[in-house]
C-alpha positions as CSV (number, residue, x, y, z in Angstrom):
1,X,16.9,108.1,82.3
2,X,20.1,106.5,82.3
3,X,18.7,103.0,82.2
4,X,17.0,103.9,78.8
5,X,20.2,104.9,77.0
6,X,22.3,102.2,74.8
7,X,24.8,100.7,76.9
8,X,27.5,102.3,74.0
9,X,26.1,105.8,74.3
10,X,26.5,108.6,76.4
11,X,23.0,109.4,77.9
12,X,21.9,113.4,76.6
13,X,21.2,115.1,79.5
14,X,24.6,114.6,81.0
15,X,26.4,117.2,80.0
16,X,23.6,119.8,80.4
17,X,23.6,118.5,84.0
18,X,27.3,118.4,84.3
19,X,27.5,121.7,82.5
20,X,25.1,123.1,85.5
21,X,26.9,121.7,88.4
22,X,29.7,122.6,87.5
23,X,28.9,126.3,86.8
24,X,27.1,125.6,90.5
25,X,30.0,124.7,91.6
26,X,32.3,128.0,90.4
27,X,29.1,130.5,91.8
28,X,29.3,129.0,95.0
29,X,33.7,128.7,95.2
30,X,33.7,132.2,94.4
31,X,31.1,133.4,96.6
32,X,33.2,132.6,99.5
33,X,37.3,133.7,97.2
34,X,36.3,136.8,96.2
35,X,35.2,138.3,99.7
36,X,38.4,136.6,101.4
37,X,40.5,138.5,98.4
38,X,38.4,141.6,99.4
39,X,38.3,141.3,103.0
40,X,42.4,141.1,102.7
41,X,43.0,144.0,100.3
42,X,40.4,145.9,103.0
43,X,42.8,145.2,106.0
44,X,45.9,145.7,103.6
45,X,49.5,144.7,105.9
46,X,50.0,141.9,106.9
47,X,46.6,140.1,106.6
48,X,47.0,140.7,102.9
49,X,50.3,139.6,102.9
50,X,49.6,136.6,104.4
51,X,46.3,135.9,101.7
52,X,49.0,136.3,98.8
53,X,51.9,134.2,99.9
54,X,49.4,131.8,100.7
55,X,48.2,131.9,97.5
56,X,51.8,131.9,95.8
57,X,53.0,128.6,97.4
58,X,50.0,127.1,96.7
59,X,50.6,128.0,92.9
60,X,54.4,127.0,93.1
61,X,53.3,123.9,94.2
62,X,50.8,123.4,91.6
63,X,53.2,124.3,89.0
64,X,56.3,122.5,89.7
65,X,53.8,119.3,90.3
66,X,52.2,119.6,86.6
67,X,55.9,120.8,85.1
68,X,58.9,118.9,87.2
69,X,58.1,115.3,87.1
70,X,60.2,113.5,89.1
71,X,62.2,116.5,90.3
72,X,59.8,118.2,91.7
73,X,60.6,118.0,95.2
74,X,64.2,119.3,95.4
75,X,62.7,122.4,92.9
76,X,59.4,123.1,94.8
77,X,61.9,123.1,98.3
78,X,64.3,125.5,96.6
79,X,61.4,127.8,95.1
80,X,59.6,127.7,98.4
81,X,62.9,128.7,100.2
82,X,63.2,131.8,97.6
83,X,59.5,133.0,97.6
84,X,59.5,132.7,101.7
85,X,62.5,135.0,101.7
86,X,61.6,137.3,99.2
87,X,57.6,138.2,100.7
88,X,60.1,139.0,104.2
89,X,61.9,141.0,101.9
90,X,59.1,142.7,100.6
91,X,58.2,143.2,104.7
92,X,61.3,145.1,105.0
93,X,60.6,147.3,102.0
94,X,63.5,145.6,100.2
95,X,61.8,145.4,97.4
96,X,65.2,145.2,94.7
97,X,66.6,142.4,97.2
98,X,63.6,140.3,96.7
99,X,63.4,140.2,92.8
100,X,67.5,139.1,93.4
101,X,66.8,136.4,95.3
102,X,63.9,135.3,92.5
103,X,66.4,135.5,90.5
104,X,68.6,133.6,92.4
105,X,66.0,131.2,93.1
106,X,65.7,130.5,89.3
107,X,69.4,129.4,88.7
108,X,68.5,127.2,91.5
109,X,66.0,125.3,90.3
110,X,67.3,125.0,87.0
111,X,70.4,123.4,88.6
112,X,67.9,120.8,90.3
113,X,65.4,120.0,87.4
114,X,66.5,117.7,84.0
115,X,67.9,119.0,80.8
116,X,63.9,119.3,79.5
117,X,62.6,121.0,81.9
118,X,64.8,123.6,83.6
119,X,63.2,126.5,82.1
120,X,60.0,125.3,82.6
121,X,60.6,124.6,86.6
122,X,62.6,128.0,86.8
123,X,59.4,129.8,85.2
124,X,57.3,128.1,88.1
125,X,58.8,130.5,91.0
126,X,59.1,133.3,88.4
127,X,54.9,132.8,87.9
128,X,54.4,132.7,91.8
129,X,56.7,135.3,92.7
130,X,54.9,137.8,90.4
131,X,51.2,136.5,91.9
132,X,53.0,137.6,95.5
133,X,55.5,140.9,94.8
134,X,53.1,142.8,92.3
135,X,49.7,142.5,94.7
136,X,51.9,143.6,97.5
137,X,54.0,146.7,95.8
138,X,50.8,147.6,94.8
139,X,48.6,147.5,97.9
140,X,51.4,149.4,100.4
141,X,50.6,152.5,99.2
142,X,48.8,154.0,101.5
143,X,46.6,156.0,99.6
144,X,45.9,154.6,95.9
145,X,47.2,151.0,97.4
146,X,43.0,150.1,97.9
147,X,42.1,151.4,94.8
148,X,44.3,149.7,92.5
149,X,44.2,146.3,94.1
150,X,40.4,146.5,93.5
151,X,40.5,148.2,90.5
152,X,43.0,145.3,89.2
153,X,40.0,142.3,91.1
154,X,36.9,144.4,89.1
155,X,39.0,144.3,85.6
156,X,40.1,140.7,86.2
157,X,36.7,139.4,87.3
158,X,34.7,141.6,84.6
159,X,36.3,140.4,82.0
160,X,36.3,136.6,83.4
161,X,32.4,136.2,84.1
162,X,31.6,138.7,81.1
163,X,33.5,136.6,78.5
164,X,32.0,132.9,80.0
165,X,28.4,133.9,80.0
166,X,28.5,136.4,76.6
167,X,30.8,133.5,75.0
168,X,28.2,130.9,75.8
169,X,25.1,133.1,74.8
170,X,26.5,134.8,71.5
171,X,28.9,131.8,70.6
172,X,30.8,133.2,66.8
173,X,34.9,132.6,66.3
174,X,37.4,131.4,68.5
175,X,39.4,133.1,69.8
176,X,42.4,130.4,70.3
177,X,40.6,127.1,69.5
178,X,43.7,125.0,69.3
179,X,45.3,126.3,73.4
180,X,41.0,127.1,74.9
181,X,38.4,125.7,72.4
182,X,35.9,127.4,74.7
183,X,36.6,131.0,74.3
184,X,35.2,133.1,71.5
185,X,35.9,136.4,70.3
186,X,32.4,137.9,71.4
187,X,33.3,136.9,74.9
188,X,36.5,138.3,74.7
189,X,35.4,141.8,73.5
190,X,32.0,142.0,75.5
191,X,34.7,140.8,78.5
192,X,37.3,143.9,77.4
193,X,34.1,146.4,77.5
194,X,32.6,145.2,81.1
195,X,36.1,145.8,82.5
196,X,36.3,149.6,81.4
197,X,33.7,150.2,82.3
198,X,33.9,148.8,86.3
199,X,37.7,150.1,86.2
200,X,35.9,153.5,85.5
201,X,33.6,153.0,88.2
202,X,35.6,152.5,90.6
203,X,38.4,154.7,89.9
204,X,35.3,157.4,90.1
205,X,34.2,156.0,93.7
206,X,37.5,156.9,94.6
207,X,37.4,160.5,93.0
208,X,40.4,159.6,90.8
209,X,40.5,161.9,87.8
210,X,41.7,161.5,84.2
211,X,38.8,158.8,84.0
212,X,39.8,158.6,80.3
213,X,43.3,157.1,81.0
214,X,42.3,155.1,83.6
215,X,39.8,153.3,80.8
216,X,42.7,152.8,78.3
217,X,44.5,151.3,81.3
218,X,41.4,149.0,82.3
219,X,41.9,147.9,78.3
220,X,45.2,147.1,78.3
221,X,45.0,145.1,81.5
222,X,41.7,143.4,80.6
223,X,43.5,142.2,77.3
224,X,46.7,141.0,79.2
225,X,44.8,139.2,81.7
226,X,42.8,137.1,78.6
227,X,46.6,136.7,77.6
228,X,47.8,135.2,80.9
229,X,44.5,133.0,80.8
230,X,45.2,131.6,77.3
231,X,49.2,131.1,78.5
232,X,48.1,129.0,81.5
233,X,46.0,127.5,79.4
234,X,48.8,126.2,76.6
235,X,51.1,125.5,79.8
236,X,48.6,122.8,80.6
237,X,47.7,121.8,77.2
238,X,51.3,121.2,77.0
239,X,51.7,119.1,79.9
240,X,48.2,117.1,79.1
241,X,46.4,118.4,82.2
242,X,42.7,119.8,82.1
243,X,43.0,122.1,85.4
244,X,46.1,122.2,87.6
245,X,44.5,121.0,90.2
246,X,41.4,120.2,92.5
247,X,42.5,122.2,94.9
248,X,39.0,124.5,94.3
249,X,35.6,122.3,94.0
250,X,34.5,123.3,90.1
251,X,37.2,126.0,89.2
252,X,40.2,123.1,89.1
253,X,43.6,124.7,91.0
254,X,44.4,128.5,92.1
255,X,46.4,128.8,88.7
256,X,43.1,128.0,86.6
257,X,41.2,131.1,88.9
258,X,44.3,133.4,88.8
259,X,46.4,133.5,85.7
260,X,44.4,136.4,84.6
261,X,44.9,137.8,87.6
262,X,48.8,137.1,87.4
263,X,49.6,138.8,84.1
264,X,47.5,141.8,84.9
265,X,48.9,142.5,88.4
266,X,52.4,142.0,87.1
267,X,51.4,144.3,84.0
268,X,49.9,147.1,86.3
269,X,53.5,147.0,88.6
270,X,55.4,147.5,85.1
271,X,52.9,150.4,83.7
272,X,52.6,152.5,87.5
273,X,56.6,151.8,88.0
274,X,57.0,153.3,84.6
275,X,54.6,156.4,85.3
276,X,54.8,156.6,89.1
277,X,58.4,155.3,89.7
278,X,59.6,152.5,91.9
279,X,58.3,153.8,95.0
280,X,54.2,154.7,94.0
281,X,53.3,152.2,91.1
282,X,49.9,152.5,92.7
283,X,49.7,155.9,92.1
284,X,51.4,155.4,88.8
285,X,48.7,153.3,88.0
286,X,46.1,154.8,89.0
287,X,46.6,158.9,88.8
288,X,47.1,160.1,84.9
């Protein structure tokens, strides 16, 4: 009981208990994300465009708040302005104009922020616009739009819950101690595996062939999204900031749940532009 603990000591089943509600806490927040992110990708259009630039503001503003200091407001305004006008973009299937006005959007926050941090608070709308225009390119194809979205959730969330609960079991090296103390290299790997092996399965649900590329893809994203996680990690670390936010009860801000998810959407655009071409990266993706 806390009442028989030395007033100078911690008492020794807090942070069992802590430990517990807090994983309590993540079962439960994504028990009701993940079927919203599914229910969205389902519907596709605008429902799902809607979910992600939702989700996209909410990072910019969780950025620029943890990076911009004092100049936050003027930068957030300005990348809010630019990510608006780009997802209407994206609407109109003007996909090239959209990255532009990124771009442009960049140069303006740089303007706005101090010496320090201009390439931190121009990185901000770069991070959201990615967790917006990737997601979206990918999901309007009308035929392999569905599969890769949920191929992209099933790598993502594989290697996520495989690496936390293998990590914590197995325990061994770390993988970055001095950026995520808590990750080990027998999450990371067991985390790499589990994803190949749903990205397989559901590639097969949707009678996509070539299963063997489509595993070597599932690797490669599964290692870029531990990648994104460990960035977003050393972006906080850097900043002195546990989570990001509160905005999600035990799972900290919408950057902490999806930085995985950032890098390996924005990874799978690049590799099914680069096999599909501009106009099917889902297909690219997806069909080898």
């Amino acid at each position: 009981m806390v009442g028989a603990q030395p007033a100078n000591e911690k008492p020794s089943g807090l942070p069992l208990v802590a430990g517990r509600s807090n994983l309590m806490l993540r079962i439960v927040s994504s028990l009701v994300l993940a079927p919203l992110a599914i229910a969205a990708a389902y519907f596709g259009g605008l429902v799902f465009f809607a979910f992600w630039a939702v989700a996209a503001l909410a990072v910019l503003w969780e950025w620029q708040t943890l990076v911009c200091a004092g100049e936050r407001n003027p930068v957030l305004a300005t990348g809010a302005v630019a990510l608006a006008g780009s997802g209407l973009l994206i609407v109109l299937d003007r996909p090239g104009i959209a990255i532009a006005l990124i771009a442009l959007g960049c140069f303006g926050a740089a303007a706005l922020a101090s010496n320090v941090r201009r390439m931190w608070c121009a990185a901000g709308l770069v991070y959201a616009a990615a967790l917006l225009i990737a997601p979206v390119l990918l999901r309007r194809d009308a035929n392999f739009g569905l599969a890769a979205i949920l191929f992209l959730f099933v790598i993502v969330w594989l290697t996520d819950i495989t690496a936390y609960f293998v990590g914590r079991a197995a325990g061994g090296p770390k993988l970055m101690p001095r950026v995520s103390p808590n990750k080990t290299w027998s999450g990371a790997i067991a985390g790499t595996v589990a994803s190949m092996i749903g990205g397989v399965i559901v590639a097969s649900q949707f009678d996509i062939g070539g299963l063997a590329a489509v595993a070597v893809v599932a690797f490669v994203l599964s290692v870029v999204s531990q990648v994104g996680d460990l960035a977003e990690s050393a972006v906080k670390r850097q900043f002195n900031a546990k989570d990001a936010s509160q905005l999600i009860p035990g799972h900290g801000g919408l950057m902490d749940r999806l930085d995985g998810f950032v890098a390996a959407a924005a990874a799978g655009v690049l590799i099914g532009t680069a096999h599909g071409g501009f106009d099917a990266p889902a297909r690219g993706l997806m069909v080898w």
